[in-house]
N, C-alpha and C positions, 0 to 999 in steps of 0.2 A: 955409632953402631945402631942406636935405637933408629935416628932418623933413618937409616938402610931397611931397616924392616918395616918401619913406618912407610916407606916409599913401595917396596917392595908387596905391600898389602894393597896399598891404594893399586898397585898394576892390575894384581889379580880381582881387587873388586870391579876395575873396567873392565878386564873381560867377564867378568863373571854375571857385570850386568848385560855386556856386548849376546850373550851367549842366550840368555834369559830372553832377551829381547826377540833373539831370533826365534826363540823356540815359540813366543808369542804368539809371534807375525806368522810362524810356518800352522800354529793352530788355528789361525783366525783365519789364512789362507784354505786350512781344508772346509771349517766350516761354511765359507763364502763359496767353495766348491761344492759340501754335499749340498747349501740352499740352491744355489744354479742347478746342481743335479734334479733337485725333489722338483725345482720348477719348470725346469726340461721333462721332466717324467707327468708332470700332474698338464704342462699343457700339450705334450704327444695324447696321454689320454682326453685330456678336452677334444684335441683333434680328433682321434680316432671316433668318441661318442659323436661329435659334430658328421663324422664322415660316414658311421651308422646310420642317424639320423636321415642322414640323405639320399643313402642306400636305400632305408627302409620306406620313405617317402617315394624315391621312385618306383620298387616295390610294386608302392600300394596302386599308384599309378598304372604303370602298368598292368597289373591284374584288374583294375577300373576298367583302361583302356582294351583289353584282351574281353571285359566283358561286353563292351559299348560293342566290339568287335561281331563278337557272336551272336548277339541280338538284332546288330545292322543285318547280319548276313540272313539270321532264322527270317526276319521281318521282307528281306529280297527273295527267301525261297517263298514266300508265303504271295508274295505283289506279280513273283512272276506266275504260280498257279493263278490266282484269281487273272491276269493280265489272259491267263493261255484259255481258259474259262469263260472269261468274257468273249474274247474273239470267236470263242466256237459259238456262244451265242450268238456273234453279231452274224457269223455267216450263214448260222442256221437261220436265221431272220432273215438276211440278205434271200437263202436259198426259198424260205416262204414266200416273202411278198415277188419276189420270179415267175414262183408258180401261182400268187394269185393273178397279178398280174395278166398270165398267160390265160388262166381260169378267165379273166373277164375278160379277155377278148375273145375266147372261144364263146362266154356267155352271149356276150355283146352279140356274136353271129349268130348264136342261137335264137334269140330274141328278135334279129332281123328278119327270121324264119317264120319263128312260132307266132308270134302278136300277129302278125300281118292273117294270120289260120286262123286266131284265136276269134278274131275280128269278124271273119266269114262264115266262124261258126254260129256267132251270133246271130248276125242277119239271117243265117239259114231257120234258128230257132226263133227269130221274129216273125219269118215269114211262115212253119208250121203252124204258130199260134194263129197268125191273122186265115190261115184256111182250114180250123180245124174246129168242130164247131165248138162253140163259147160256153163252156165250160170251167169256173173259179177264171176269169177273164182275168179281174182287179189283181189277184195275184202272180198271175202268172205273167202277164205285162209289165208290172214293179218289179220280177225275177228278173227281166231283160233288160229292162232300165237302170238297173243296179250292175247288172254284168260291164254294160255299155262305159257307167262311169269307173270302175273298176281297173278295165283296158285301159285307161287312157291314165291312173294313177302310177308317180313315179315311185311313190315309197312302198307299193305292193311288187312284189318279186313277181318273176315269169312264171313258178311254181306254183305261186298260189293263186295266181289268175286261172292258169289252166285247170286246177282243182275244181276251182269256183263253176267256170262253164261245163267242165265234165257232170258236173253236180246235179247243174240245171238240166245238163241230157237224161240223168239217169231218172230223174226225178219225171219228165216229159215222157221217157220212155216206160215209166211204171204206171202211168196212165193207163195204159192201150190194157194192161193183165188185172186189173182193179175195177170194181167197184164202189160206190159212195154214195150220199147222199148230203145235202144239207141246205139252206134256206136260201133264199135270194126272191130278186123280182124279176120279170118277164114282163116283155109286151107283148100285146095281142092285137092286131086291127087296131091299133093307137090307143087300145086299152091297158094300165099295166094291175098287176096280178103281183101277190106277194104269196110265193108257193115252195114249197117243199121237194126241189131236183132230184132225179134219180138218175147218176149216170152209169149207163153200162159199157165200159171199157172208152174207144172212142168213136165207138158205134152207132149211138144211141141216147138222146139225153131228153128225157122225159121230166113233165112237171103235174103238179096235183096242189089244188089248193085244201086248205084245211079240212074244210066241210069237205069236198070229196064232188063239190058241186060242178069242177071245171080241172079238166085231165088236157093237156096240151104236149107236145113231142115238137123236136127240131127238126124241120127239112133242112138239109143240106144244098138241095138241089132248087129250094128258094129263096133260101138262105135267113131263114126267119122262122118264125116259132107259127105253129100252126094246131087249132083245136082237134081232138080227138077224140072224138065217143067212145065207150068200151070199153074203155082197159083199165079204167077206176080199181076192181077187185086186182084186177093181175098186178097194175102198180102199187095196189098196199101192201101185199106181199113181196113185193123186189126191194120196198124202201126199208122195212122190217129186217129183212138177209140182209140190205147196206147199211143199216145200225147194229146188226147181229141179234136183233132178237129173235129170227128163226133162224134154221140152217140153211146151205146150201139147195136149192131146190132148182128141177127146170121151170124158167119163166116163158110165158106165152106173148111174151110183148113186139108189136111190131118192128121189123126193120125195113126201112128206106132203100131202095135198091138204086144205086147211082150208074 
């Protein structure tokens, strides 16, 4: 009987260890499940951070790239004004040198006009002076001599040549309504005289030496200076009026009838 119970305990302590064991194994199994779990969950979250991560990187990207965007573009509205800018400049240029262009070959004609006058004007005011009697010669010969090289220079414009000769007419032409006086020498009979000129307009060109001793006047009509008794008083008063130390007064001085 004892051994019956003695057998009978030993059954029950097999299962009882059989039963223990399982409950064990079914504990260790949840635990091996919730660490699978937490390591399921902790690397979904490493995922998800990783896939933030990458989200936010291209993000950033993006709004880099959307700005690179806006600035290529402000930078093309900016290239194509200046591009629209320049062209109007180039055609407004283009449209200048057109019309200068055209300007120098209407000059060009003008100049085949004018110079060729300019030129004739000249020779007309050489050949006045060589018949008009000789009066400030030295200068007024150097005025034509100057004019002469003037026409023929290429870096003086048409303008200002024609200036130049109008110059010398108006200057010739102030002649003939004037008055003057001032020093020079004269010949006489192959004698020369250093005298004191008085000329009246281009009428008349009388001379007086210092002392008062020898009065001479120009024929035209012999083309030389020639002595003159008499007019000593009347020409100290004319030379006086053409220095302005008196006034206007009528002069009694001879004129040449040609």
């Amino acid at each position: 009987m004892r051994m019956k119970y003695i057998r009978l305990f030993s059954i029950l302590l097999i299962f009882s260890n059989l039963s223990f064991s399982q409950e064990i194994e079914e504990v260790v199994d949840e635990k091996l499940l919730l660490q699978q779990a937490i390591d399921t969950e902790a690397s979904s979250s490493n995922d998800a951070a990783n896939r933030q991560e990458f989200i936010d990187d291209v993000d950033a990207q993006i709004i880099a790239l959307t700005g690179d965007i806006q600035f290529l573009s402000q930078q093309l509205d900016l290239t194509n004004i200046y591009n629209r800018q320049l062209q109007e400049l180039i055609d407004s240029q283009n449209t200048e040198i057109i019309s200068i262009n055209q300007q120098m070959v209407e000059l060009d004609k003008t100049n085949k006009g004018i110079l060729p006058t300019l030129e004739e004007m000249v020779k007309t005011l050489e050949t006045v002076i060589d018949n008009d009697i000789p009066f400030l010669l030295t200068e007024r010969i150097s005025r034509v001599e100057v004019l002469k090289d003037i026409l023929v220079q290429s870096n003086i414009s048409t303008s200002e040549k024609f200036r130049r000769v109008f110059e010398a007419y108006q200057i010739e032409n102030e002649y003939g309504r004037t008055i003057e006086s001032y020093r020079d020498e004269i010949v006489v009979d192959s004698d020369t005289y250093n005298v004191e000129i008085f000329r009246l307009g281009r009428v008349g060109l009388y001379a007086r030496t210092s002392d008062g001793k020898y009065t001479a006047m120009y024929s035209k009509k012999e083309n030389k200076w020639i002595r003159k008794r008499g007019i000593d008083s009347e020409l100290v008063i004319a030379l006086k009026i053409a220095r302005k130390e008196l006034p206007p007064s009528l002069l009694k001085l001879p004129i040449e009838r040609i």
